[in-house]
N, C-alpha and C positions, 0 to 999 in steps of 0.2 A: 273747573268752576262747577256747584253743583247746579243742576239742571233741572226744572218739571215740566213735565206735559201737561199740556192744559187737556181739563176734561172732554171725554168723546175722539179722541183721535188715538189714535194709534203708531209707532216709527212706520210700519207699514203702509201708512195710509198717506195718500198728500196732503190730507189736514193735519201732520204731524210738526206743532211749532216745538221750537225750545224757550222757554222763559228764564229772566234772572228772578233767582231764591229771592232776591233781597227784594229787588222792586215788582216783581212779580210783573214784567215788563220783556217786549220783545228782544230778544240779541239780534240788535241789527247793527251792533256797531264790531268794528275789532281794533284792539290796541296793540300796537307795535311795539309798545316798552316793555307791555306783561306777554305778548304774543297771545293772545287769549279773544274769546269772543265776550261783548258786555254789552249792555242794554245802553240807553240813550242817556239814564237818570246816573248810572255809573260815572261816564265822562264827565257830566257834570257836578254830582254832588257827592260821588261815590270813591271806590278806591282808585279808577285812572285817573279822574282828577287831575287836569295839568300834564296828562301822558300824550301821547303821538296816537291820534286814533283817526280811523277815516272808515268808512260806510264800508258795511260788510258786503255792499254788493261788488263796490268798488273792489276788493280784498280780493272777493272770489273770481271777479274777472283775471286778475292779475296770475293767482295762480291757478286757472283753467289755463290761460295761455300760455302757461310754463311747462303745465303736465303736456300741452300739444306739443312743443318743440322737442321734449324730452322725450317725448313717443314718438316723435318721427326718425331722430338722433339716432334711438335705437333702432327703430327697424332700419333707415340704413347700414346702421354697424351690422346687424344681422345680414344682411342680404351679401357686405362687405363680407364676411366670415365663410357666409355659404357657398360663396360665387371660390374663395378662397381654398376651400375646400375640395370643391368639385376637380378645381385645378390641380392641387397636388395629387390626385386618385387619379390624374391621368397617365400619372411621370408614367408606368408600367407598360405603357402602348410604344412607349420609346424603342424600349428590347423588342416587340415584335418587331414594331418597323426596322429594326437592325435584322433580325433574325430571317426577315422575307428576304432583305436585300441579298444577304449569303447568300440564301438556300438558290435564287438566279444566277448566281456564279460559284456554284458550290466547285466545279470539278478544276477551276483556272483560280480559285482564291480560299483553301483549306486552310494555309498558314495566316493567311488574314482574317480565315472568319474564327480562327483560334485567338489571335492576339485579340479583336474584337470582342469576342465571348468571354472572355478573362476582364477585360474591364470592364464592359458591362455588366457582369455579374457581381464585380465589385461593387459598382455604382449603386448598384440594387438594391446589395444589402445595406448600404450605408445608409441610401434613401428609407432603407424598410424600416432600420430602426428609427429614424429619424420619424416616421410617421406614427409609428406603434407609440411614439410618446406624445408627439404636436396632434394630431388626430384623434386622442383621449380629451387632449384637455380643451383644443376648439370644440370639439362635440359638447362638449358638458358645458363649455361658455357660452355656444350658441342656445344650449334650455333652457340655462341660466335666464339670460336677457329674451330670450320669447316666454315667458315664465312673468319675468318683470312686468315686459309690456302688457302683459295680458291683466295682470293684478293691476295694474296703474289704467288701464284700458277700463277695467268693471266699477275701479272708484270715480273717473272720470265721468260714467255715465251711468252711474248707481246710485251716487252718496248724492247724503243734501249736502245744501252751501255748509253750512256749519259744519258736520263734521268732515266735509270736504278741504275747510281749512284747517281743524286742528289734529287735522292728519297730514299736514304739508311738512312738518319733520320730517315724518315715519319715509314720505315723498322725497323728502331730500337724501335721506338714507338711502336710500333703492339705486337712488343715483350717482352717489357716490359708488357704491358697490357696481354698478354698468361700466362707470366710467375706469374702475379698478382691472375691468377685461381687458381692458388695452387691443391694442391692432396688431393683425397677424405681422410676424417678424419675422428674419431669416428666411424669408420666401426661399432664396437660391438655394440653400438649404436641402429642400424640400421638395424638390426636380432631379431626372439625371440630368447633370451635366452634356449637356448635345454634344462636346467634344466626346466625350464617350463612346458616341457610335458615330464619329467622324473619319471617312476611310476616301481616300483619295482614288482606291482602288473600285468601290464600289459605284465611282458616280457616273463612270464610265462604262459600266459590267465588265464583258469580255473586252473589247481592244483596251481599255484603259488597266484593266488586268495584265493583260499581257504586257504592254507598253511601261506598267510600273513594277511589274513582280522580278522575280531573281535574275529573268532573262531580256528584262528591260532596256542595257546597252549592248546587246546586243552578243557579237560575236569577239574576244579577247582579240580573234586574229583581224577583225575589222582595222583598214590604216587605207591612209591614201597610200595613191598608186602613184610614186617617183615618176614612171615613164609620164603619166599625163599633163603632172603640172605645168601651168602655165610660165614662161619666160618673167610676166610682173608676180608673181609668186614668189615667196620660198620658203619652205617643207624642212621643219624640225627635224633635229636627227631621230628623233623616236617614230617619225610618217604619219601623226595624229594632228600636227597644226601646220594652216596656212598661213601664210601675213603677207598682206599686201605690201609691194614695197612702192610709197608712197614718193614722188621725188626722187628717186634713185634709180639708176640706170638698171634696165634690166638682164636679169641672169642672163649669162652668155651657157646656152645650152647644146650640146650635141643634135644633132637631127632625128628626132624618133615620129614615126607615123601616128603612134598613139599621142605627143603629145600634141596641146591646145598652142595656137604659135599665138593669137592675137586676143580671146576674152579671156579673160582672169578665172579660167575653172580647172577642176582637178575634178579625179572620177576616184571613187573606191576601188580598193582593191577586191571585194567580195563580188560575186556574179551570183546572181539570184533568177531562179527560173520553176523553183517549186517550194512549198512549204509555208511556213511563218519565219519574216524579220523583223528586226526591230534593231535602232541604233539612237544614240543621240549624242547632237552636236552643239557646243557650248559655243554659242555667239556672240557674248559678254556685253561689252557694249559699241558692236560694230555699229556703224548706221548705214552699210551698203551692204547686202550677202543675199544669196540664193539658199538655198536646201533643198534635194529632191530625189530625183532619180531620173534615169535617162536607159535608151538603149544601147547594148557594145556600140552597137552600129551605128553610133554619133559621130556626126561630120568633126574631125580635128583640126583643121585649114580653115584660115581664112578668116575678115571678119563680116560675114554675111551672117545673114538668120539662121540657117543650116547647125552653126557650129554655137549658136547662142542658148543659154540655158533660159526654156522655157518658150523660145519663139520660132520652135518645128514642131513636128508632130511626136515628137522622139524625146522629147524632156518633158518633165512635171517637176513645180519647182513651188515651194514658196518665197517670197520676194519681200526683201524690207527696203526699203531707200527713201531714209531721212524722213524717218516717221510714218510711213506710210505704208501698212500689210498685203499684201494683192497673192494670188493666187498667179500662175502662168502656165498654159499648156498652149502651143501650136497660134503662137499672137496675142492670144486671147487675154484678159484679165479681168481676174474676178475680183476686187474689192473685200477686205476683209477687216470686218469691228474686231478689233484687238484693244480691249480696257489695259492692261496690264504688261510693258514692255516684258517678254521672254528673255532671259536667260541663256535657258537651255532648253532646245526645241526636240519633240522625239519624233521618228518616224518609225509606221509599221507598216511593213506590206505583206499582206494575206494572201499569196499567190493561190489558192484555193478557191476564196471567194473573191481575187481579181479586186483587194479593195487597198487602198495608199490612205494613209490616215498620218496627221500631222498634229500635235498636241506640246503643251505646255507640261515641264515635267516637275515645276513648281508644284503648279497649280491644279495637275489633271485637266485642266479646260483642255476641250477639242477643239484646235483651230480652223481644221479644215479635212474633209473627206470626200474621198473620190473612188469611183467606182468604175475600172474599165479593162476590156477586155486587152492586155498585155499577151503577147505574140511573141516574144521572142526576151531574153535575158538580159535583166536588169541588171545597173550599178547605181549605186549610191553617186549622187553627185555636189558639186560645189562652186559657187563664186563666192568671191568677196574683193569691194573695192577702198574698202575700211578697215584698217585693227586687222584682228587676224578670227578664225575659227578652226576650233580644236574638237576631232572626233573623240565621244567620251566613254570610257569602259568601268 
């Protein structure tokens, strides 16, 4: 619609009104049917005539308070975008932190921190192209829309009413095209994957190295010891599994000094007195059984404490019975949070540094560790008053 300034004013100036041509009359009104601003004599005698009109101030409140919402919209999408950002420019910290964990167990985990390095590197590159292209185009949509807002920011507190309204198209445009950026997508995408640098091997350092690497079950020739077994026993023909015999009469055995006449235990056949071991034994789902080790020198006779695994001073045992984890050395017991029924339990003993370590070989979790000074040669040892337990190679 064409427009004059009344004389003496200036657009620059605050005395700058807009008038109608025709009636040469203020534009305080605006009409919805033509969209347009018109004077008061318009509505009435003029072209809106019978149109939808209502008070320009009215008008311009309506859309001030649309430009607010629209500008706050964005700057949350912004912030949304940048916070978005910042995050995927992290993935890259991931490989160090894989890379420190090696380099602590570099000399007991080579083959691991290789398998490792290989899919993290994979990981990387997949992540890197993935970013070389998502990380273009969030950059550019984030100027985008701070660009926006900032144009929509200087008409909101720049422009008169008037052409603050008949610039509320040009305003819906802008927002169409904000709204056209859409929200980051395929985040996972855009991370390494954490299974990438997930190592069973590493959460443990060295014992759990040891305990899971190639020398993990130990010794081939590791088997129970025939002569030990218990009379309620009996001993696979391969000497790797016990079973209790539950209700049935027990083995009718020869007389041997080494064997157990009255608890349900058997010893290993390996004697350990120096070095690094490691064994494990699959306990499936007993709900009665010991694990541990004990000295030659363990009482075989009888059923007192002496010959009991775990209730002299001469056994160290872990202990399950009917849900229930406990540690046992010399009477004692120590209680142990076990989230996650075991399987298959490892044991290693560090005759070096005098240390018995007891761990889940699912899971890597450390169930329990013990530190003491051992005098004289170890054997692997065993109850079970459940199911059976099989030494595992």
């Amino acid at each position: 619609l064409p427009l004059v300034q009344s004389a003496g004013t200036s657009p620059l100036t605050s005395g700058f009104r807009d008038l109608c041509v025709e009636h040469e009359s203020e534009l305080d009104w605006f009409c919805g049917t033509e969209r347009k601003v018109v004077c008061f004599h318009c509505t009435v005698v003029g072209s809106c005539q019978g149109h939808t009109v209502t008070p320009l101030a009215d008008r311009v409140a309506v859309v001030r308070n649309q430009l607010v919402d629209v500008c706050e919209k964005i700057q949350l999408q912004a912030l949304r975008i940048q916070r978005f950002i910042d995050q995927t420019l992290t993935a890259k910290e991931q490989k160090e932190q894989v890379l420190a964990q090696i380099n602590a167990a570099r000399e007991a985990l080579e083959e691991e921190e290789q398998r490792l390095l290989e899919e993290v590197h994979r990981e990387e590159e997949r992540v890197e192209q993935c970013l070389l292209t998502q990380r273009a185009h969030w950059s550019q949509a984030l100027e985008s829309l701070s660009q926006t807002r900032s144009r929509l920011v200087h008409m909101l507190t720049h422009a008169a009413d008037a052409q603050l309204v008949r610039r509320s198209v040009c305003v819906g445009v802008r927002v169409e095209e904000t709204e056209g950026v859409g929200k980051p997508c395929d985040t996972d995408k855009l991370n390494l994957n954490p299974k990438c640098g997930d190592s069973r091997l590493l959460r443990g350092l060295w014992a759990t190295a040891v305990l899971l690497g190639p020398n993990a079950y130990g010794s081939p020739h590791l088997k129970f010891d025939e002569r030990t077994v218990s009379p309620l026993l009996s001993l696979s023909d391969d000497f790797c599994t016990v079973t209790f015999l539950h209700k049935r009469p027990r083995q009718v055995l020869c007389y041997d000094p080494a064997r157990f006449d009255c608890w349900p235990n058997v010893l290993g056949s390996l004697s350990m007195s120096s070095g690094t071991h490691s064994w494990v034994v699959d306990v499936g789902q007993s709900a009665a059984f010991k694990v541990g080790i004990c000295y030659a020198s363990l009482e075989r006779k009888g059923s007192g404490s002496e010959a009991r695994l775990g209730y002299n001073s001469q056994s160290w045992v872990l202990s399950h019975y009917e849900g229930d984890y406990s540690f046992f050395h010399a009477g004692k017991k120590v209680p142990l949070r076990i989230v996650k029924r075991p399987q298959r339990i490892g044991l290693l003993l560090d005759w070096p540094t005098q240390t018995l370590l007891f761990y889940e070989v699912d899971s890597g979790a450390v169930l329990y560790t013990l530190n003491h000074p051992f005098s004289a040669p170890l054997l692997p040892a065993c109850a079970v008053t459940d199911c059976s337990v099989t030494i595992l190679h």
